[in-house]
N, CA, C and O atoms as a Tinker XYZ file with bonds, in Angstrom:
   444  protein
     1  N    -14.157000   13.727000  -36.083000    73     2
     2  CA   -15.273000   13.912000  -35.158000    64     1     3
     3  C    -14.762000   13.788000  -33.720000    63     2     4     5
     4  O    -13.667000   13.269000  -33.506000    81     3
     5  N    -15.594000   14.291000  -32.652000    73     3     6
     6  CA   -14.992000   14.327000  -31.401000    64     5     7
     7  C    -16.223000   13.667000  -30.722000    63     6     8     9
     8  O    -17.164000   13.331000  -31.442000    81     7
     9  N    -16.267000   13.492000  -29.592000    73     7    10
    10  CA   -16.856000   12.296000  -28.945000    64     9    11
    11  C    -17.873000   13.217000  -28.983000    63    10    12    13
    12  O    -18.822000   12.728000  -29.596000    81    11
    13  N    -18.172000   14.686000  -28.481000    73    11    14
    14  CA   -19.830000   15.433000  -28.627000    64    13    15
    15  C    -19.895000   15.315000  -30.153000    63    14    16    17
    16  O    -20.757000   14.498000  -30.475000    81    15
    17  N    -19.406000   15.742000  -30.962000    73    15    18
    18  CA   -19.944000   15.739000  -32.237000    64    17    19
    19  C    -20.513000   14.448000  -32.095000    63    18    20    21
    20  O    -21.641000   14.573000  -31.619000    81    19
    21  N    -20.162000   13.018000  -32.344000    73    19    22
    22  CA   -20.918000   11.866000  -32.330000    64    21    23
    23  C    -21.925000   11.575000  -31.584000    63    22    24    25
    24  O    -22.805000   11.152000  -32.334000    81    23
    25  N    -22.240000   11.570000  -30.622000    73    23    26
    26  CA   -23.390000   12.399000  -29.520000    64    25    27
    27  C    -24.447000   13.154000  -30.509000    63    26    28    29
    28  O    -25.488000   12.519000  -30.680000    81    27
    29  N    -24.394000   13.843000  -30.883000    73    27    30
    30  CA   -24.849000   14.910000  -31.469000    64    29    31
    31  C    -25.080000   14.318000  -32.666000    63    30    32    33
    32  O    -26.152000   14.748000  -33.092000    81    31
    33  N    -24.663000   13.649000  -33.307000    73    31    34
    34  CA   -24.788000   12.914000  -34.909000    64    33    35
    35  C    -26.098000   12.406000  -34.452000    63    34    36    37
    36  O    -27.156000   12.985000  -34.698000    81    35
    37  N    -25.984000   11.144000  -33.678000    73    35    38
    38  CA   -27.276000   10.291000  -33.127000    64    37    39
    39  C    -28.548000   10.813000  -32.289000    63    38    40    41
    40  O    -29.387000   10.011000  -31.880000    81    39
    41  N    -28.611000   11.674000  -32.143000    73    39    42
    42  CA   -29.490000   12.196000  -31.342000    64    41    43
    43  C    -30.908000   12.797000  -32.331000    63    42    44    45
    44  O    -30.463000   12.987000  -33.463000    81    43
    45  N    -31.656000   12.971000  -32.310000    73    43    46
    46  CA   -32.825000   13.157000  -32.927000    64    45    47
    47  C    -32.974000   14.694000  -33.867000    63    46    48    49
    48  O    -32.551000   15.773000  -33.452000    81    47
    49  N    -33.459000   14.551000  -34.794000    73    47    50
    50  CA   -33.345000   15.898000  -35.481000    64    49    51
    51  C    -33.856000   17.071000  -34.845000    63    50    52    53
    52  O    -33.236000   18.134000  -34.798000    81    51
    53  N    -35.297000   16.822000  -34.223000    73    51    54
    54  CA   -35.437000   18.152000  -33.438000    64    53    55
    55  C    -34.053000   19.009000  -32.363000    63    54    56    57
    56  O    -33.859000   20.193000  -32.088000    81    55
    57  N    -33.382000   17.846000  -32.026000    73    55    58
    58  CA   -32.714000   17.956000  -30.927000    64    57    59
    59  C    -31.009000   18.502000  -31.781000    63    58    60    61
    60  O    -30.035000   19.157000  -31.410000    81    59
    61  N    -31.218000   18.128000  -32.447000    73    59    62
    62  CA   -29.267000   18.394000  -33.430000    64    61    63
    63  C    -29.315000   20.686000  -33.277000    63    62    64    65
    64  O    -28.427000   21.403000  -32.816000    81    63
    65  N    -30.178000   20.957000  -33.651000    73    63    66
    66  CA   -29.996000   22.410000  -33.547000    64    65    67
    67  C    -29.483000   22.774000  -32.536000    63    66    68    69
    68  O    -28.287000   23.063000  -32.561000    81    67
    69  N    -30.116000   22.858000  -31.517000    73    67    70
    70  CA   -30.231000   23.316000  -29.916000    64    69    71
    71  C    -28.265000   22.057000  -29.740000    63    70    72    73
    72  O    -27.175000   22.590000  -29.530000    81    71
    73  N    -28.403000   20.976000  -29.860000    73    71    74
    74  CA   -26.902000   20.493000  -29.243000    64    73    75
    75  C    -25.557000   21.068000  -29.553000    63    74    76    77
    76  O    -24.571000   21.179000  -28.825000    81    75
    77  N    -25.882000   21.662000  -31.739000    73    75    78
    78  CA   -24.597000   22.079000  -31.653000    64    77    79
    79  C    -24.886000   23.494000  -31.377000    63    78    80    81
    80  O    -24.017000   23.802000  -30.561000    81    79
    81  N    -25.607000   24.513000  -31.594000    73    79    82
    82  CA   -25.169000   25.849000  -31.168000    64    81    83
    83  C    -24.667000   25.424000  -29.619000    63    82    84    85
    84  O    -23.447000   25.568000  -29.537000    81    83
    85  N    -25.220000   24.982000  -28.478000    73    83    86
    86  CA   -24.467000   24.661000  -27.083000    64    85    87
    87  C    -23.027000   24.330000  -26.941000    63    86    88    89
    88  O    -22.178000   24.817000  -26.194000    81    87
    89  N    -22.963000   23.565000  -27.664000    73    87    90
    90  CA   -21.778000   22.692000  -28.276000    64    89    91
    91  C    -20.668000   24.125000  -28.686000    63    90    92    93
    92  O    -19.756000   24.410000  -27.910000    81    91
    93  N    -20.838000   24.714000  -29.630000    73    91    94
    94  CA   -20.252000   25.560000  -30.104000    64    93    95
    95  C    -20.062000   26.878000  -29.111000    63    94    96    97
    96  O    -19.166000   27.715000  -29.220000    81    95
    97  N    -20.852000   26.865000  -28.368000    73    95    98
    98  CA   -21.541000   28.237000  -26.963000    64    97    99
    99  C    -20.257000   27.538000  -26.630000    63    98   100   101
   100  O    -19.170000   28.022000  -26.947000    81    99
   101  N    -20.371000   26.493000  -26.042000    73    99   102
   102  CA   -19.270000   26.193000  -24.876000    64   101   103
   103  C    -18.034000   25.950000  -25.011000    63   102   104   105
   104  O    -17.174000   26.059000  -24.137000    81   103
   105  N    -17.877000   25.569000  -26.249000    73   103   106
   106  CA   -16.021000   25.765000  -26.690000    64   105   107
   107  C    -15.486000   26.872000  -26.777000    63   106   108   109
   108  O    -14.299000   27.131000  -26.572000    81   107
   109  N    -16.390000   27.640000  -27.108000    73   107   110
   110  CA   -15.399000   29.556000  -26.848000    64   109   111
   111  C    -15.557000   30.153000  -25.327000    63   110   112   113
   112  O    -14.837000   31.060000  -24.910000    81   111
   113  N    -16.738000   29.441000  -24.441000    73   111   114
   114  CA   -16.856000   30.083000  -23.576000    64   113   115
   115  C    -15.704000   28.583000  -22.454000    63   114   116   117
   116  O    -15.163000   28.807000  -21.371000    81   115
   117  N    -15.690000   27.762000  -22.921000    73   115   118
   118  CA   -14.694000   26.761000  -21.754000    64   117   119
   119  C    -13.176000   25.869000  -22.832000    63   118   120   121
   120  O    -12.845000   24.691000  -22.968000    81   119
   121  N    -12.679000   27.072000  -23.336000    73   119   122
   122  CA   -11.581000   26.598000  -24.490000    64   121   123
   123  C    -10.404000   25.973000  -23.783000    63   122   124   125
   124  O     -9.414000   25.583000  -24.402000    81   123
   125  N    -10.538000   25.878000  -22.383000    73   123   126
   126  CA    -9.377000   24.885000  -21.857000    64   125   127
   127  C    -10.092000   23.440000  -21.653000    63   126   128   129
   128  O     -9.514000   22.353000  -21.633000    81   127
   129  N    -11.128000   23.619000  -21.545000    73   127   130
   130  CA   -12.061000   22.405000  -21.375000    64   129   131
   131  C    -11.802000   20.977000  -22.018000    63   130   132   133
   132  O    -12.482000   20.838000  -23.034000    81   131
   133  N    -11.111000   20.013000  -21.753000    73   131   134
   134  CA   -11.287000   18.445000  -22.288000    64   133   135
   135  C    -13.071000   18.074000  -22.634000    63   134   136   137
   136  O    -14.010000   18.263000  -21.860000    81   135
   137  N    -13.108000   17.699000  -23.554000    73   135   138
   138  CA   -14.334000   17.469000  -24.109000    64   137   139
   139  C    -14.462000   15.828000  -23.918000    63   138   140   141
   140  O    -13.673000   15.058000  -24.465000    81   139
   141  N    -15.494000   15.415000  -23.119000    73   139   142
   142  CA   -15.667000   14.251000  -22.954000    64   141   143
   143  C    -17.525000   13.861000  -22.833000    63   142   144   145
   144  O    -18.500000   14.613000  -22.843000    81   143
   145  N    -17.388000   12.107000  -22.705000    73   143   146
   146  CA   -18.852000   11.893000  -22.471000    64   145   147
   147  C    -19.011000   11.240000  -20.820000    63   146   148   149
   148  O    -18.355000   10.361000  -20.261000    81   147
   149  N    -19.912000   11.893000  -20.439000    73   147   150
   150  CA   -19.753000   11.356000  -18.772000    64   149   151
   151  C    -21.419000   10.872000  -18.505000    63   150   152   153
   152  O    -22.361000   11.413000  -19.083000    81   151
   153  N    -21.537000    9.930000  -17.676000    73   151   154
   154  CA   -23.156000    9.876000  -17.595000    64   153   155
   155  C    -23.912000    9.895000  -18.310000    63   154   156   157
   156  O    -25.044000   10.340000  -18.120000    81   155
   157  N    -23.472000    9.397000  -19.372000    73   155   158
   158  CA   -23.852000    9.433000  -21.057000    64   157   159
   159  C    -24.547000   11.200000  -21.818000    63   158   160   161
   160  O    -25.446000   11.586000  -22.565000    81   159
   161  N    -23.483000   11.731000  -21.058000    73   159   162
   162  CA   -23.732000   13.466000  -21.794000    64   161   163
   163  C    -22.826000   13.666000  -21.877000    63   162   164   165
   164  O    -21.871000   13.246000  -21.223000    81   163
   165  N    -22.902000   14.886000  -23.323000    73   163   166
   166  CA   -21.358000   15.491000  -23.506000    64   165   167
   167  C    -21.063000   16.632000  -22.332000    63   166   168   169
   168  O    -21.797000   17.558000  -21.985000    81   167
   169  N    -19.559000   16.209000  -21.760000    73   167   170
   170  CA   -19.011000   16.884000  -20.649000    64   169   171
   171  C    -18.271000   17.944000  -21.234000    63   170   172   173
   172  O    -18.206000   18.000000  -22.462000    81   171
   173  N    -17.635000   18.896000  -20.446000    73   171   174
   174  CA   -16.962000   19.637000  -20.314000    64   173   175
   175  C    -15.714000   19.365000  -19.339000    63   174   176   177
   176  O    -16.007000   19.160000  -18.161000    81   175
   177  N    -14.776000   19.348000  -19.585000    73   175   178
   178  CA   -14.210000   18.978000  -17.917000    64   177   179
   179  C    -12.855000   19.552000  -17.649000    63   178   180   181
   180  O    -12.128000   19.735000  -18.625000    81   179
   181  N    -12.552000   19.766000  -16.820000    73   179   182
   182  CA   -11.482000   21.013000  -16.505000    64   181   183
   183  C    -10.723000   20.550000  -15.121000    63   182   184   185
   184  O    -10.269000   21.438000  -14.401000    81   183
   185  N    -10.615000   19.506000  -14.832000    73   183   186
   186  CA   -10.210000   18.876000  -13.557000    64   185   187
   187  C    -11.096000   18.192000  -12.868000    63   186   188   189
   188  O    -10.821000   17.171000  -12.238000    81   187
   189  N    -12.718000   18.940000  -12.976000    73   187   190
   190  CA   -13.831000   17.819000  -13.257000    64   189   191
   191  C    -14.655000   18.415000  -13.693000    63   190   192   193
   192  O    -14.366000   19.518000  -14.157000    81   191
   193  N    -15.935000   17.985000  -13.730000    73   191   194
   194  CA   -16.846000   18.492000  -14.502000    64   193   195
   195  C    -17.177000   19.767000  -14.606000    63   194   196   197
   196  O    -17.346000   20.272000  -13.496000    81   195
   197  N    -17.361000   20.590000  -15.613000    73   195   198
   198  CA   -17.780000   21.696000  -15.282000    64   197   199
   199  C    -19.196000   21.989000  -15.647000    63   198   200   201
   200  O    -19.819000   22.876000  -15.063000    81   199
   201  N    -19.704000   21.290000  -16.565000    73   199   202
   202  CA   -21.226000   21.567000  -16.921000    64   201   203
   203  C    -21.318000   20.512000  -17.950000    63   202   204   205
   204  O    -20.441000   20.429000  -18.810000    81   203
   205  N    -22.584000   19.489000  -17.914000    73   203   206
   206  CA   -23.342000   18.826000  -19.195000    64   205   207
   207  C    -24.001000   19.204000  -19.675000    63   206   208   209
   208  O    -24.599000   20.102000  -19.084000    81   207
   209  N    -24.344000   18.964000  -20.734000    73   207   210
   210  CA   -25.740000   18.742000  -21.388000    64   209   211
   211  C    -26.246000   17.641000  -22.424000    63   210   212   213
   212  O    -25.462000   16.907000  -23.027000    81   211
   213  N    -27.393000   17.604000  -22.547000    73   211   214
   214  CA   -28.136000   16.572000  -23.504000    64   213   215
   215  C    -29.287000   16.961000  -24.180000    63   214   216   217
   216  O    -29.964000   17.970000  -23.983000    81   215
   217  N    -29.451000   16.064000  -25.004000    73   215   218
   218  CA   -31.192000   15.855000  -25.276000    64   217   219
   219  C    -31.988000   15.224000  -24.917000    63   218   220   221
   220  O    -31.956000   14.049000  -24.552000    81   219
   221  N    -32.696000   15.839000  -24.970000    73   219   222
   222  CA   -34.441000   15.312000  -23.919000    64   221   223
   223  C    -35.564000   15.258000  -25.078000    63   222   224   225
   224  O    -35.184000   15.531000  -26.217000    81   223
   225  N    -36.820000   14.951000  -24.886000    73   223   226
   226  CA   -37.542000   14.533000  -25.889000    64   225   227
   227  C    -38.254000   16.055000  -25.697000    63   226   228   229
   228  O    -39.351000   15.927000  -26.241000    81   227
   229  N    -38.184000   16.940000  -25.365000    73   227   230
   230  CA   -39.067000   18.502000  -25.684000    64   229   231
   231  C    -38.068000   19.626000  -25.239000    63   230   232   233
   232  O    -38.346000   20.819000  -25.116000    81   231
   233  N    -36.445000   18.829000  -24.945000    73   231   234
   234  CA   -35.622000   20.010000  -24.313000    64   233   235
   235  C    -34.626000   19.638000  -24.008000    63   234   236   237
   236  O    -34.350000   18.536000  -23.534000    81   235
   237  N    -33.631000   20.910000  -24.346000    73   235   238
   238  CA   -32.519000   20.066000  -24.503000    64   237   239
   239  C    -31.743000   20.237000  -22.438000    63   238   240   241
   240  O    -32.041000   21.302000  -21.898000    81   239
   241  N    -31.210000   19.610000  -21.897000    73   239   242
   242  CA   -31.082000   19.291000  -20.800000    64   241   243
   243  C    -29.500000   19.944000  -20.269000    63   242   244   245
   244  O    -28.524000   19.234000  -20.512000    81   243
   245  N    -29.253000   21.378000  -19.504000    73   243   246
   246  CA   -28.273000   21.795000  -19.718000    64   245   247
   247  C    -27.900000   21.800000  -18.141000    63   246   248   249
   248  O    -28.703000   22.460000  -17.481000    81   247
   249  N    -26.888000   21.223000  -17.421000    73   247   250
   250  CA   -26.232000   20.987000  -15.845000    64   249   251
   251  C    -25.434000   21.496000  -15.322000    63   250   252   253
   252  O    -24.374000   20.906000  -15.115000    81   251
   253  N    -25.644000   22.833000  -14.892000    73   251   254
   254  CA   -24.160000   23.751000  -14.662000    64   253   255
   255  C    -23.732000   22.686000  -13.081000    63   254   256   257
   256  O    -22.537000   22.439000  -12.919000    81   255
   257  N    -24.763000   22.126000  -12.016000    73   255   258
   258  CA   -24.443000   21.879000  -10.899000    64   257   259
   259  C    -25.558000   23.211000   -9.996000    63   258   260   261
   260  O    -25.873000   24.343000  -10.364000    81   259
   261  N    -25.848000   22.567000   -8.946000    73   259   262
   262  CA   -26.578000   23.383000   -8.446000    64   261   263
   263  C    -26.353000   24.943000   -7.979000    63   262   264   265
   264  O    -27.319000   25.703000   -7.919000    81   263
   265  N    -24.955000   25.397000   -7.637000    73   263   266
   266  CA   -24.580000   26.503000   -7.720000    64   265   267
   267  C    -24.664000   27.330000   -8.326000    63   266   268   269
   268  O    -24.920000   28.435000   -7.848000    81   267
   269  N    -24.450000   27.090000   -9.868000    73   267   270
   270  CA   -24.821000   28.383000  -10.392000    64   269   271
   271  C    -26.432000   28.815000  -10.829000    63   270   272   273
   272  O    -26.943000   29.928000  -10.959000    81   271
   273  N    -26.815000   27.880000  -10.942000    73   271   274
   274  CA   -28.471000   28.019000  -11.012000    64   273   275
   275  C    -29.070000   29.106000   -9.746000    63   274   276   277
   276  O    -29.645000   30.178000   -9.934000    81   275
   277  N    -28.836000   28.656000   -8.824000    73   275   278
   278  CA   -29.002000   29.493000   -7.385000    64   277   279
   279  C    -28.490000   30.622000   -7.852000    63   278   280   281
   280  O    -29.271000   31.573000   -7.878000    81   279
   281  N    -27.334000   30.813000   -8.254000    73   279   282
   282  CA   -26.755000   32.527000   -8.824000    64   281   283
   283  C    -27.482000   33.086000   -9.447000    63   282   284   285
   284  O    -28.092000   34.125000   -9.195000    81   283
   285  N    -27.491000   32.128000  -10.767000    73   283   286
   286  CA   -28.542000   32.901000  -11.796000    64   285   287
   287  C    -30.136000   32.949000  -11.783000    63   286   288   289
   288  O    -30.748000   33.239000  -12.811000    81   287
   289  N    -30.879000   32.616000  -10.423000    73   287   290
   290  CA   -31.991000   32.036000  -10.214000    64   289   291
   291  C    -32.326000   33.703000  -11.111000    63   290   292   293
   292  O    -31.982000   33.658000  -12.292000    81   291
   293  N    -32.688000   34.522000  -10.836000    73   291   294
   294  CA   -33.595000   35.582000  -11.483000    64   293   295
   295  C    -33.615000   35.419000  -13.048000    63   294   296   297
   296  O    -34.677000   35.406000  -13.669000    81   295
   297  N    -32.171000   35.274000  -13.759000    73   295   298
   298  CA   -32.277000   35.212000  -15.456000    64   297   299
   299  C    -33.092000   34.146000  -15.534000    63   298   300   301
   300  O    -33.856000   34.001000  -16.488000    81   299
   301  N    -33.010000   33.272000  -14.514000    73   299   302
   302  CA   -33.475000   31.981000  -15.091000    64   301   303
   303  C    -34.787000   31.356000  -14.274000    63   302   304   305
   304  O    -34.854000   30.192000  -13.878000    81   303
   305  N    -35.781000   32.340000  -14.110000    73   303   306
   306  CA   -37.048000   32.668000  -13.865000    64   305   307
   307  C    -38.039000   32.067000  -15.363000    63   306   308   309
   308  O    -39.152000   31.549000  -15.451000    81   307
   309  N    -37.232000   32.360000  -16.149000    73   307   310
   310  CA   -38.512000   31.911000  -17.450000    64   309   311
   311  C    -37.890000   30.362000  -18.045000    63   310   312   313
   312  O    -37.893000   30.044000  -19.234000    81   311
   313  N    -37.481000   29.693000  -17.153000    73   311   314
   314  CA   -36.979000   28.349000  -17.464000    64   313   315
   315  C    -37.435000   27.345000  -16.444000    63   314   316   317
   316  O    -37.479000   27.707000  -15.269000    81   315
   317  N    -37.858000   25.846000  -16.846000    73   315   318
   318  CA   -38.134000   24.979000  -15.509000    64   317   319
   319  C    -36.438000   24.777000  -15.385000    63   318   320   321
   320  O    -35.578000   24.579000  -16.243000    81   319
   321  N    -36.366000   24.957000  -13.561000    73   319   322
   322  CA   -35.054000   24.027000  -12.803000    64   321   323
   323  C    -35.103000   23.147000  -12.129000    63   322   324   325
   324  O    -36.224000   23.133000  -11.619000    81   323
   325  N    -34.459000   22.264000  -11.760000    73   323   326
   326  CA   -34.540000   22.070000  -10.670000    64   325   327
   327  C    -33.312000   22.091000  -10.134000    63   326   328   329
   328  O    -32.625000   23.053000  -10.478000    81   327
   329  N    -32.566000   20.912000   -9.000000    73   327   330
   330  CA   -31.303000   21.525000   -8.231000    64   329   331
   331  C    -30.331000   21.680000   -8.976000    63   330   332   333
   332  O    -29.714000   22.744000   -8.933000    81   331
   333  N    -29.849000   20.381000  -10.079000    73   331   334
   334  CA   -29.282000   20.822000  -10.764000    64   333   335
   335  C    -28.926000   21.239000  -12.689000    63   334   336   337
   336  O    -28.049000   21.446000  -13.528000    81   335
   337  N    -30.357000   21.138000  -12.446000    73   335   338
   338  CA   -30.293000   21.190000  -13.822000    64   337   339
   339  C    -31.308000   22.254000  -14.676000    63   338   340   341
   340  O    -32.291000   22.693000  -14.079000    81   339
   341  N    -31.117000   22.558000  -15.728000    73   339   342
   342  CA   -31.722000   23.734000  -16.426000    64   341   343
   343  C    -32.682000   23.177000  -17.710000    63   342   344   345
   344  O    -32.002000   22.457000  -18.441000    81   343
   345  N    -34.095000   23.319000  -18.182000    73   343   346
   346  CA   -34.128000   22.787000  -19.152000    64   345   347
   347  C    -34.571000   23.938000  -20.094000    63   346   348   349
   348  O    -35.323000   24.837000  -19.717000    81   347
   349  N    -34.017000   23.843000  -21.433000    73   347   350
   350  CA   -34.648000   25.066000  -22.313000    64   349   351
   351  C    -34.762000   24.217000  -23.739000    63   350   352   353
   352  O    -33.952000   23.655000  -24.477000    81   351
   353  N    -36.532000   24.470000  -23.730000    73   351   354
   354  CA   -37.278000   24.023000  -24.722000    64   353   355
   355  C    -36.869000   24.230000  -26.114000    63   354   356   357
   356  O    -36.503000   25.348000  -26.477000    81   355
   357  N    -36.905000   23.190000  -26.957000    73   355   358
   358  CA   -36.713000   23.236000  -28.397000    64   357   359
   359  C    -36.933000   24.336000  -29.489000    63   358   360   361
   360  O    -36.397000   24.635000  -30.556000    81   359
   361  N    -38.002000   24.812000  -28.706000    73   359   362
   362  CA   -39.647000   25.928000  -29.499000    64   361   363
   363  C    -38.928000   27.311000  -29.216000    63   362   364   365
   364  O    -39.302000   28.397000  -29.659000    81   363
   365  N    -37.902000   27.099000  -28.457000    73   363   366
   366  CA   -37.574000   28.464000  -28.106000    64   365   367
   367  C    -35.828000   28.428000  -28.781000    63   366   368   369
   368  O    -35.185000   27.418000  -29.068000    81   367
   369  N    -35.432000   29.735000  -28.883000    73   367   370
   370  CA   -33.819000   30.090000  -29.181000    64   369   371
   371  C    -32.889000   30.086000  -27.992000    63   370   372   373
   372  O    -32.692000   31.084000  -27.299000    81   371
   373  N    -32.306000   28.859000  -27.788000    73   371   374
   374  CA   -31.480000   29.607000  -26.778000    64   373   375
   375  C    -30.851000   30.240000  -26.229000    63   374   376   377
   376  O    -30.046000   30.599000  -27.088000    81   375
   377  N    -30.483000   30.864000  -25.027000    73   375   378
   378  CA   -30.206000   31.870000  -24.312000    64   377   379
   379  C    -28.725000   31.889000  -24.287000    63   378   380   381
   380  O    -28.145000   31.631000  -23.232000    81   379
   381  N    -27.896000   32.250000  -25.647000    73   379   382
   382  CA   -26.664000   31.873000  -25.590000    64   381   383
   383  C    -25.054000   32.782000  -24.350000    63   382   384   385
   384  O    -23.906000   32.490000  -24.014000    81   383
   385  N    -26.179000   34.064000  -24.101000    73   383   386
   386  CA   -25.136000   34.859000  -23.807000    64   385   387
   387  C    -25.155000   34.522000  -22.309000    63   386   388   389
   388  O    -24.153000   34.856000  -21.678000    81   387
   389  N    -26.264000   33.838000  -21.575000    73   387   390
   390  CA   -26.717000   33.245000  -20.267000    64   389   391
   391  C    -25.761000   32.115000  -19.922000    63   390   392   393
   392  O    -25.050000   31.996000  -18.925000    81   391
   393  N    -25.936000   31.132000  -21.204000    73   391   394
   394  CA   -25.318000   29.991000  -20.725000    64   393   395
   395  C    -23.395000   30.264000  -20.821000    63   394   396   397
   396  O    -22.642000   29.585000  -20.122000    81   395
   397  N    -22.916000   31.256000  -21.711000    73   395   398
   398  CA   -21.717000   31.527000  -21.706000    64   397   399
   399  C    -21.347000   31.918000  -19.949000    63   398   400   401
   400  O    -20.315000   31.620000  -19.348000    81   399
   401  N    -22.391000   32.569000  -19.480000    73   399   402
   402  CA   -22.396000   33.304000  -18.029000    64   401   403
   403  C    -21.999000   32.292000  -16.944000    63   402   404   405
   404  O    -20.985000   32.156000  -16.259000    81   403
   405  N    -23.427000   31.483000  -17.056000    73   403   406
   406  CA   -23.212000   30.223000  -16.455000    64   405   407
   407  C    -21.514000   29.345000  -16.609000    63   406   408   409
   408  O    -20.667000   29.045000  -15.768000    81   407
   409  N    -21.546000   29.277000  -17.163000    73   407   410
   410  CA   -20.209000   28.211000  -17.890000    64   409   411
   411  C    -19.265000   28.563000  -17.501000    63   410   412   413
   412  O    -18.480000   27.776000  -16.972000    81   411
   413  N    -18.925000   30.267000  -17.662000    73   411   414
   414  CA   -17.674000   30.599000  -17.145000    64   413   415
   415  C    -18.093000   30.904000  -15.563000    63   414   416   417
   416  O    -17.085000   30.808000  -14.863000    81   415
   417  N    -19.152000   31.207000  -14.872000    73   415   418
   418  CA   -19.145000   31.312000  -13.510000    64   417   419
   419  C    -19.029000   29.840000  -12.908000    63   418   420   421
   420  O    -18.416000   29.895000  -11.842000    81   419
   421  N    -19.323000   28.853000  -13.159000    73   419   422
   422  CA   -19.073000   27.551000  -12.860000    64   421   423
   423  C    -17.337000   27.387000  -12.819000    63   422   424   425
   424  O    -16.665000   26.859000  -11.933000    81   423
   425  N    -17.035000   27.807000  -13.653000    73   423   426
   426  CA   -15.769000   27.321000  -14.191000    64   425   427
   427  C    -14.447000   28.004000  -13.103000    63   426   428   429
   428  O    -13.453000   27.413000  -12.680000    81   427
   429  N    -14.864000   29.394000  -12.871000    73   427   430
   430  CA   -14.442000   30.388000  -11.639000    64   429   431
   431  C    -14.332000   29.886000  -10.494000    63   430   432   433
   432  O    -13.408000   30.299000   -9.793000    81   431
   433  N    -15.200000   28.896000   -9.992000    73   431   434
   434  CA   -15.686000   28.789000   -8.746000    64   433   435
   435  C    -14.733000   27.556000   -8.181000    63   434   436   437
   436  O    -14.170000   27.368000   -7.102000    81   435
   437  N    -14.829000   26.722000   -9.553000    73   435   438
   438  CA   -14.058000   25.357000   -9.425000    64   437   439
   439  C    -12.494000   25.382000   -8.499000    63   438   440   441
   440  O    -11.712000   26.302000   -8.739000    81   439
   441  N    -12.104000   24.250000   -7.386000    73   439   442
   442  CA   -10.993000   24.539000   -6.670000    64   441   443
   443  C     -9.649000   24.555000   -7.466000    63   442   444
   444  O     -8.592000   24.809000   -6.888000    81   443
């Protein structure tokens, strides 16, 4: 097991779907990525953070950093944001080919 998988073990059943498809989104889309837990979410990290996420009690809680949200503000018109963070509801499928977008445009930008 790796420190997100365990994360992901404990976390609530509604919430286990939505963590590992993300989980799985983001290892093909950030495969140099050190996988860690930061701020008690599973990180991504590449020299530093490149994006979290978690579970929330109606959504799972996804943090590119406020930059790319501002990029992607139009895809991400049918989602609540705020500066830096994205939330996409349980009830719904997530937006896997978006957050690959996100992930690697975050990841681009980094110094």
């Amino acid at each position: 097991m790796t420190v997100i998988t365990t994360y992901i073990a404990h976390q609530p059943a509604l919430a286990q779907p939505h963590l590992k498809t993300i989980y799985a989104v983001l290892k093909v889309a950030l495969p140099q990525a050190t996988e860690k837990i930061s701020y008690g979410m599973p990180t991504f990290w590449q020299g530093q953070a490149v994006v979290y996420f978690g579970a929330n009690k109606q959504h799972l809680g996804f943090y590119p950093t406020p930059a790319p949200i501002a990029a992607f503000a139009d895809q991400l018109k049918g989602y609540r944001t705020s500066k830096g963070a994205i939330q996409f509801p349980y009830a719904e499928p997530l937006p896997t080919a978006l957050i690959t977008a996100i992930a690697q445009w975050r990841l681009a930008q980094l110094p």
